[in-house]
Biotite code that builds the C-alpha atoms (Angstrom):
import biotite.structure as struc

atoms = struc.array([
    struc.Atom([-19.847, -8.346, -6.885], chain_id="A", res_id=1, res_name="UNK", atom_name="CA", element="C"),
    struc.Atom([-16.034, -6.916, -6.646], chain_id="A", res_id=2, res_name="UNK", atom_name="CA", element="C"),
    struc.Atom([-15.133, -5.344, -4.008], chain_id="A", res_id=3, res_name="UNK", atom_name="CA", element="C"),
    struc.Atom([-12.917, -2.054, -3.835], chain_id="A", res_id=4, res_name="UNK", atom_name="CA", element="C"),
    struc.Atom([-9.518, -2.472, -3.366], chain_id="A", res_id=5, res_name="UNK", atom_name="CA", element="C"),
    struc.Atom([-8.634, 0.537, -0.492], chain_id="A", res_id=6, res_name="UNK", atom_name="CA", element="C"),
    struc.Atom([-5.553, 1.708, 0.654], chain_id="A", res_id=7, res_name="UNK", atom_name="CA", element="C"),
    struc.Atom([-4.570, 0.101, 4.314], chain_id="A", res_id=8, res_name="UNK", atom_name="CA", element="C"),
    struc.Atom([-5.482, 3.367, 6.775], chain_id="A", res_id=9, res_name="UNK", atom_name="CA", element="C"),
    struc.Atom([-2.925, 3.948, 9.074], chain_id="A", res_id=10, res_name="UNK", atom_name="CA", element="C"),
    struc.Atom([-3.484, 2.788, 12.617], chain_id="A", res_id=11, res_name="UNK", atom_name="CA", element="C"),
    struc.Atom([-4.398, 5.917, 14.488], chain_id="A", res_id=12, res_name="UNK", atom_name="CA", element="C"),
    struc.Atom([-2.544, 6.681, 17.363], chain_id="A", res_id=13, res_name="UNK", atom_name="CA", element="C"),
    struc.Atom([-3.277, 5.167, 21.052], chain_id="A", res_id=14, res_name="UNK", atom_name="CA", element="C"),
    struc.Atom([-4.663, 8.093, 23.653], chain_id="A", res_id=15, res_name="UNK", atom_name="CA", element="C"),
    struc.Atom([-1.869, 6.665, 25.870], chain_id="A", res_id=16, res_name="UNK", atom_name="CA", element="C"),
    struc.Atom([1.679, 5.390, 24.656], chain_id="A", res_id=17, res_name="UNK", atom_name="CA", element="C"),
    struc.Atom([4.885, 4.502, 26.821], chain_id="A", res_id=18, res_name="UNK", atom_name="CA", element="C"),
    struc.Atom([8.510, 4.073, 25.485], chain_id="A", res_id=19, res_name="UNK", atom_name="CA", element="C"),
    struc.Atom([9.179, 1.441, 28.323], chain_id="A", res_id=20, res_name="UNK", atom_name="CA", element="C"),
    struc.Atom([8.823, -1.935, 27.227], chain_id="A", res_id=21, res_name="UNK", atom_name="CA", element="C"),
    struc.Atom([7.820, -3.462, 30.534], chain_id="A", res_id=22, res_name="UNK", atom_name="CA", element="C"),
    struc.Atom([4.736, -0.927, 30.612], chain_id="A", res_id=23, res_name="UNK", atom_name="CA", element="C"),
    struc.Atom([1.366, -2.214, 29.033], chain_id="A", res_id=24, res_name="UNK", atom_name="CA", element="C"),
    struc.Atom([1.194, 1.138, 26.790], chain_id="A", res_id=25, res_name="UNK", atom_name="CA", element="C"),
    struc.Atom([4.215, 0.098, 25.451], chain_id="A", res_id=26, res_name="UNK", atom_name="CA", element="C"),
    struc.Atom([3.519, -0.340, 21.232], chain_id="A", res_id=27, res_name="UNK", atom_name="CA", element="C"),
    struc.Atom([6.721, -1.059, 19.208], chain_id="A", res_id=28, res_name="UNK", atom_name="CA", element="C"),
    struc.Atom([4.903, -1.261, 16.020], chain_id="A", res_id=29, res_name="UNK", atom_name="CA", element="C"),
    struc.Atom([3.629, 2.622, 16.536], chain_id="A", res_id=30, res_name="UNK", atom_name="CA", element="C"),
    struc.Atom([7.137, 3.534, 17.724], chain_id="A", res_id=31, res_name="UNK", atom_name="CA", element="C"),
    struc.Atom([8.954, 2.253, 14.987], chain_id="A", res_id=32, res_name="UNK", atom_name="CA", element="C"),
    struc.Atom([6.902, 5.090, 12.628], chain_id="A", res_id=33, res_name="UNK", atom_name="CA", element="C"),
    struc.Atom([8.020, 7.962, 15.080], chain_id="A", res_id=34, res_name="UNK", atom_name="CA", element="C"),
    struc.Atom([6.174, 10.038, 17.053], chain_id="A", res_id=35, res_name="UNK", atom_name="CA", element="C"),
    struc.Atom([6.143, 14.029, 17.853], chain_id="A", res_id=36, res_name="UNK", atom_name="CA", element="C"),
    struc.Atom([4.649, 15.181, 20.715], chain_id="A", res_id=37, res_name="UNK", atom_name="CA", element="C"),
    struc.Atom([3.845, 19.057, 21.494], chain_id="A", res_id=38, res_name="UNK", atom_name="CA", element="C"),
    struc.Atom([2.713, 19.849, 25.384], chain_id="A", res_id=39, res_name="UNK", atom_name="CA", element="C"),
    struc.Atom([2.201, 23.290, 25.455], chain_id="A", res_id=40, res_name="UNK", atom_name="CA", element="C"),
    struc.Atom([2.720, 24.296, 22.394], chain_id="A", res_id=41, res_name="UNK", atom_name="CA", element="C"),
    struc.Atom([6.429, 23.196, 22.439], chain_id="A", res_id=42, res_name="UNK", atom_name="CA", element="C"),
    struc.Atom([7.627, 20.079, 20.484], chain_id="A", res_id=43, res_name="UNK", atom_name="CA", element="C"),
    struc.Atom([9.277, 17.757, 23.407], chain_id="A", res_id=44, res_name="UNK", atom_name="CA", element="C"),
    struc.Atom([11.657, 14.959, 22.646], chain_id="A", res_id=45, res_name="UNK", atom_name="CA", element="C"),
    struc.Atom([11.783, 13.656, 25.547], chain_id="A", res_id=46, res_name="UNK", atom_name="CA", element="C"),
    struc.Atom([8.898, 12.351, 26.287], chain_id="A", res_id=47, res_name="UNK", atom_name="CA", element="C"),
    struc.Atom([8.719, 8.753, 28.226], chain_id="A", res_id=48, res_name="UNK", atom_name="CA", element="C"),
    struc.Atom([4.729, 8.703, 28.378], chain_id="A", res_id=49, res_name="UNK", atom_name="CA", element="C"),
    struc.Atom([1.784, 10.386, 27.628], chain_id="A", res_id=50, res_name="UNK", atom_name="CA", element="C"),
    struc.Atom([-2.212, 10.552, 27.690], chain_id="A", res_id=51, res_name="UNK", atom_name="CA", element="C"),
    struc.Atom([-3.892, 12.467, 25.315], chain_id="A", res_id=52, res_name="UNK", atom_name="CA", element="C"),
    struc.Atom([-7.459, 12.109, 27.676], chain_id="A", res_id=53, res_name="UNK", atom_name="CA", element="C"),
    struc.Atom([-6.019, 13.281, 30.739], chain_id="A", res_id=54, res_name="UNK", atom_name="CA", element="C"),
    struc.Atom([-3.652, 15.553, 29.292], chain_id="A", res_id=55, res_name="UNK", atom_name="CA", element="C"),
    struc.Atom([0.067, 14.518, 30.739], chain_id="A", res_id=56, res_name="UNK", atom_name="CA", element="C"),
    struc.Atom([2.873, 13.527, 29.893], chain_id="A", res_id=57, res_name="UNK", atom_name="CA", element="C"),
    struc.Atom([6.060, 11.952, 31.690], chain_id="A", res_id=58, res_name="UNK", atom_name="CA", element="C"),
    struc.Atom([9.615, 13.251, 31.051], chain_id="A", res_id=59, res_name="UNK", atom_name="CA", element="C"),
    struc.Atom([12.507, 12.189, 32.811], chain_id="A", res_id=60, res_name="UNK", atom_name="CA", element="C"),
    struc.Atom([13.356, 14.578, 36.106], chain_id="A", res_id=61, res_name="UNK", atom_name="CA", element="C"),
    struc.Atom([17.643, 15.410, 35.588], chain_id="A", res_id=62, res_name="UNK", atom_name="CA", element="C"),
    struc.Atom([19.754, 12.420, 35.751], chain_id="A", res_id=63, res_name="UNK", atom_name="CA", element="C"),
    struc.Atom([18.546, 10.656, 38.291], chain_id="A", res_id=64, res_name="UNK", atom_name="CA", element="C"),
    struc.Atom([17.772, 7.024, 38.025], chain_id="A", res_id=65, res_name="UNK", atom_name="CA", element="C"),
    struc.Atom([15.696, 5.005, 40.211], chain_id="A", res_id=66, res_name="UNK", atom_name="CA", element="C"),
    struc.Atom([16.729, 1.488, 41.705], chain_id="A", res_id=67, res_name="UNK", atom_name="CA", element="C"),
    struc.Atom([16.154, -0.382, 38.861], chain_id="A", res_id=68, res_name="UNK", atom_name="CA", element="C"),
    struc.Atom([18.565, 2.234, 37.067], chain_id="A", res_id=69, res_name="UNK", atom_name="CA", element="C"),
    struc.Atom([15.360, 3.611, 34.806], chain_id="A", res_id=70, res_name="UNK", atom_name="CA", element="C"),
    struc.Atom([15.412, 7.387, 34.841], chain_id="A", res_id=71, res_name="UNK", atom_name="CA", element="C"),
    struc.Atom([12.823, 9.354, 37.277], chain_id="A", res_id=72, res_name="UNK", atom_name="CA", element="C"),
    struc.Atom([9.875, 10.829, 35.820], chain_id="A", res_id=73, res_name="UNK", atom_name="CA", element="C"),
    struc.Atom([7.859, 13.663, 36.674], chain_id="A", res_id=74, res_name="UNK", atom_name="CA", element="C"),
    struc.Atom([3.684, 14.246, 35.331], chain_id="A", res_id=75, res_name="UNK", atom_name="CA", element="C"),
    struc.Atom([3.359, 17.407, 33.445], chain_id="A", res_id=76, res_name="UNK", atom_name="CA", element="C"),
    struc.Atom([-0.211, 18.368, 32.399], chain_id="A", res_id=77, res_name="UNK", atom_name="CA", element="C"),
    struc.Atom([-1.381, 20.503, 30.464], chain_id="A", res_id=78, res_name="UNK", atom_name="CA", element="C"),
    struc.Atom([-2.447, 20.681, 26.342], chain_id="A", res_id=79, res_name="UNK", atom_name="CA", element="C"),
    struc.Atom([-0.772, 17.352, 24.098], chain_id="A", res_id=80, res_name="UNK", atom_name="CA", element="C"),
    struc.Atom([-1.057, 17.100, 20.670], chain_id="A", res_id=81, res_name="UNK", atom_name="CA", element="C"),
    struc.Atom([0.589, 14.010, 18.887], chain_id="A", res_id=82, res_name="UNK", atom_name="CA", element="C"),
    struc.Atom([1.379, 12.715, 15.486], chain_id="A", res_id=83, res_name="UNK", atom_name="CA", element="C"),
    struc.Atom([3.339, 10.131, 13.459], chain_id="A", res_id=84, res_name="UNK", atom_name="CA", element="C"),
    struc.Atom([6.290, 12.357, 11.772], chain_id="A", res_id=85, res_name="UNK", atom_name="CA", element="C"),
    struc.Atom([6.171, 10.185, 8.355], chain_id="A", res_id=86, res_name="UNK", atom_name="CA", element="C"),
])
């Protein structure tokens, strides 16, 4: 018996993913591809986290920076659809 040679299915995306490399969502390999993220409706691009099951995501709040010079973040919820952009 042969077996059938498939194409490799891309890995489908986590239902939570974090640009921060200290967090344990973090997933550089996923990154690398590019993501797009819509809340709302609206395309963001600057998203730091988000949770597709709970329906937030984290963006950074202005300029400020915590102590550990990281920017702020503030939860919006509502609707988030994501994709790989490739």
């Amino acid at each position: 018996m042969t077996e059938e040679t498939t194409p490799a299915a891309a890995p489908a995306l986590p239902d939570r993913l974090s640009i921060d490399p200290s967090s344990p969502y973090f997933d550089g390999d996923i990154l690398q591809r590019g993501i797009g993220v819509r809340f709302k409706g609206v395309e963001k691009f600057n998203v730091e986290e988000y949770c597709i099951s709970e329906s937030w995501i984290r963006v950074p709040a202005g300029r400020s920076l915590d102590r550990h010079g990281r920017p702020l973040t503030i939860k919006l919820t509502g609707e988030v659809e994501v994709w790989f952009k490739d």
